[in-house]
C-alpha positions as CSV (number, residue, x, y, z in Angstrom):
1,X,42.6,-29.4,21.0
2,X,42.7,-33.5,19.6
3,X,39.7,-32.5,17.7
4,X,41.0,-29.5,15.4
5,X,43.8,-31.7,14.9
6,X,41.6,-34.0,13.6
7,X,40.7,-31.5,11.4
8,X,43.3,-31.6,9.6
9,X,44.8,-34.9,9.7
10,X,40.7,-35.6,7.8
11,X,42.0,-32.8,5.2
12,X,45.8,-34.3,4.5
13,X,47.2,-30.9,6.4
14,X,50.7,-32.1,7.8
15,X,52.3,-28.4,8.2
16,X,53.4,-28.2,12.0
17,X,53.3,-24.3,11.2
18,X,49.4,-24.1,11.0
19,X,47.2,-23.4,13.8
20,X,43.3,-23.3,14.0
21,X,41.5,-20.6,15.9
22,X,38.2,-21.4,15.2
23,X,35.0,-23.2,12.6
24,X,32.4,-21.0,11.2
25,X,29.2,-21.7,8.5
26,X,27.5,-20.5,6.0
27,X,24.9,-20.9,3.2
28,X,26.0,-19.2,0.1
29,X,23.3,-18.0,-2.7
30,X,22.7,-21.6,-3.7
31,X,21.6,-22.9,-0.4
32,X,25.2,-25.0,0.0
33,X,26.7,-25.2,3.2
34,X,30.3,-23.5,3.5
35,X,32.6,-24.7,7.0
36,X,35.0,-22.4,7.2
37,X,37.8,-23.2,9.4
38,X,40.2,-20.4,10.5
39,X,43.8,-20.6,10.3
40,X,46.9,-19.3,11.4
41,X,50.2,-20.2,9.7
42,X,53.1,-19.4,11.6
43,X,56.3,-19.8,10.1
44,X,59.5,-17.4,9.7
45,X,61.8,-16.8,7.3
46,X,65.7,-16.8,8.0
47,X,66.6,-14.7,5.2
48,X,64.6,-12.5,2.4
49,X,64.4,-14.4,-0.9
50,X,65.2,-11.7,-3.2
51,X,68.6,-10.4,-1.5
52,X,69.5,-12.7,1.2
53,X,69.7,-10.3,3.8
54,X,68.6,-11.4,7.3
55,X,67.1,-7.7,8.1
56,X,63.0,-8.7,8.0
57,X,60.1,-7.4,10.4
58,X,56.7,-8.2,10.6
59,X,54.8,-6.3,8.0
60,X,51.4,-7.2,8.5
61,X,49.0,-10.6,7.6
62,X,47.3,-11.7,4.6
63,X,44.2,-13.6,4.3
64,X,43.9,-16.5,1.7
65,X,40.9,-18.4,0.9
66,X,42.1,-22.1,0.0
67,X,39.5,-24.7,-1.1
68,X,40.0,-28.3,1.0
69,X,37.3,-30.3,-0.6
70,X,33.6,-31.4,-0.1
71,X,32.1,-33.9,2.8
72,X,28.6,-34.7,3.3
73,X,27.5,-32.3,1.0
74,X,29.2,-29.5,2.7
75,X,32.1,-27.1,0.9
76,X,35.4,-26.8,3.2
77,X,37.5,-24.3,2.5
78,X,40.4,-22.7,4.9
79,X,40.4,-18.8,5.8
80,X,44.7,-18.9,5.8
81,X,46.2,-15.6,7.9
82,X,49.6,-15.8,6.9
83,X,52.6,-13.5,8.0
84,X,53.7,-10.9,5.7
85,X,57.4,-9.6,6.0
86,X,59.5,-6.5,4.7
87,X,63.1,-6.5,4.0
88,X,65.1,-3.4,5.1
89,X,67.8,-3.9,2.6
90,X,65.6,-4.4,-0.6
91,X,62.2,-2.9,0.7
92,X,60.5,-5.8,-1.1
93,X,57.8,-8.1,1.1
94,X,57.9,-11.9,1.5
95,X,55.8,-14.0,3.3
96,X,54.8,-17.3,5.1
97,X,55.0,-20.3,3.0
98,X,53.3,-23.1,3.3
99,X,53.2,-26.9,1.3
100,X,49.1,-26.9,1.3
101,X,48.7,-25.3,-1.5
102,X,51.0,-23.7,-4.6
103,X,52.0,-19.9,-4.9
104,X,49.3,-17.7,-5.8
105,X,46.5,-20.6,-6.3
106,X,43.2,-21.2,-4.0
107,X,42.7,-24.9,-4.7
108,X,45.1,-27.1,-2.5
109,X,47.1,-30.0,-3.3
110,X,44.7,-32.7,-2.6
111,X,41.9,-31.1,-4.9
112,X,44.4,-30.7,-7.7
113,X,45.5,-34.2,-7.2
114,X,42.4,-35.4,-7.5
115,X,41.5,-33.0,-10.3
116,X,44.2,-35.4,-12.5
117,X,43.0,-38.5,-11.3
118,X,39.9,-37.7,-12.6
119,X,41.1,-36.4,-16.0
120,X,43.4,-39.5,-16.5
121,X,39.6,-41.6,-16.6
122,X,39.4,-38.9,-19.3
123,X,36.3,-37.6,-17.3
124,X,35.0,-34.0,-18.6
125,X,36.0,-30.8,-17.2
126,X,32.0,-30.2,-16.6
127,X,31.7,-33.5,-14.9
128,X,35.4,-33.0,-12.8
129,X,33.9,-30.2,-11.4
130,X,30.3,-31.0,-10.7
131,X,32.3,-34.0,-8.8
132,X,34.5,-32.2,-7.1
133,X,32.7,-28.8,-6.5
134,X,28.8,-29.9,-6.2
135,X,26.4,-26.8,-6.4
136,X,23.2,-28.6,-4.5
137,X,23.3,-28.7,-0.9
């Protein structure tokens, strides 16, 4: 277990509420290697966020696809399962959060961080990205 904790501590990934269950690879269509590392993230909301009502079941799991980074060539990227609730009161759905990565975006924090770093140098959005997001294996 040390080592998928490793994992993440090499990736920044301090949430307590996220739980590998397993590494895969691939070679996409340009011949770069893709780890996969599969996630859980496992975390419950008290109350719905739209009416405050404490009435929420377990409505199911959603899959996000968040980009860590690149080492030794290699593209990481984390397959995120994340609980989905539904409010009885409101009928509206809510779901895990987590501090990785915004609402509704597939690049975490780190990349984005870096991402400004690099445009502060005044570096070129081409060049930021054949930096950060290589294409050759």
């Amino acid at each position: 277990m040390s080592q998928l904790n490793s994992i993440l501590s090499l990736f920044e990934i301090t949430d307590p509420n996220i739980f590998i269950t397993g590494i895969s690879q691939s070679t996409d269509q340009n011949g770069l290697h893709i780890h996969r590392i599969h996630a859980t993230l496992i975390n419950t909301p008290i109350c719905c966020p739209h009416c405050n009502s404490e009435s929420l079941i377990k409505n199911g799991k959603h899959l996000s696809h968040i980009r860590l980074g690149t080492l030794n060539g290699g593209r990481y990227e984390l397959e995120l399962s994340r609980q989905r609730y539904l409010c009885h009161n409101c009928q509206k759905t809510c779901g895990a959060k987590t501090t990785i990565v915004q609402m509704n975006h597939t690049f975490s924090n780190n990349i984005n961080h870096q991402v400004i770093q690099l445009a502060r140098k005044s570096i070129t959005a081409k060049t930021i990205g054949s930096i950060l997001f290589p294409v050759d294996s």
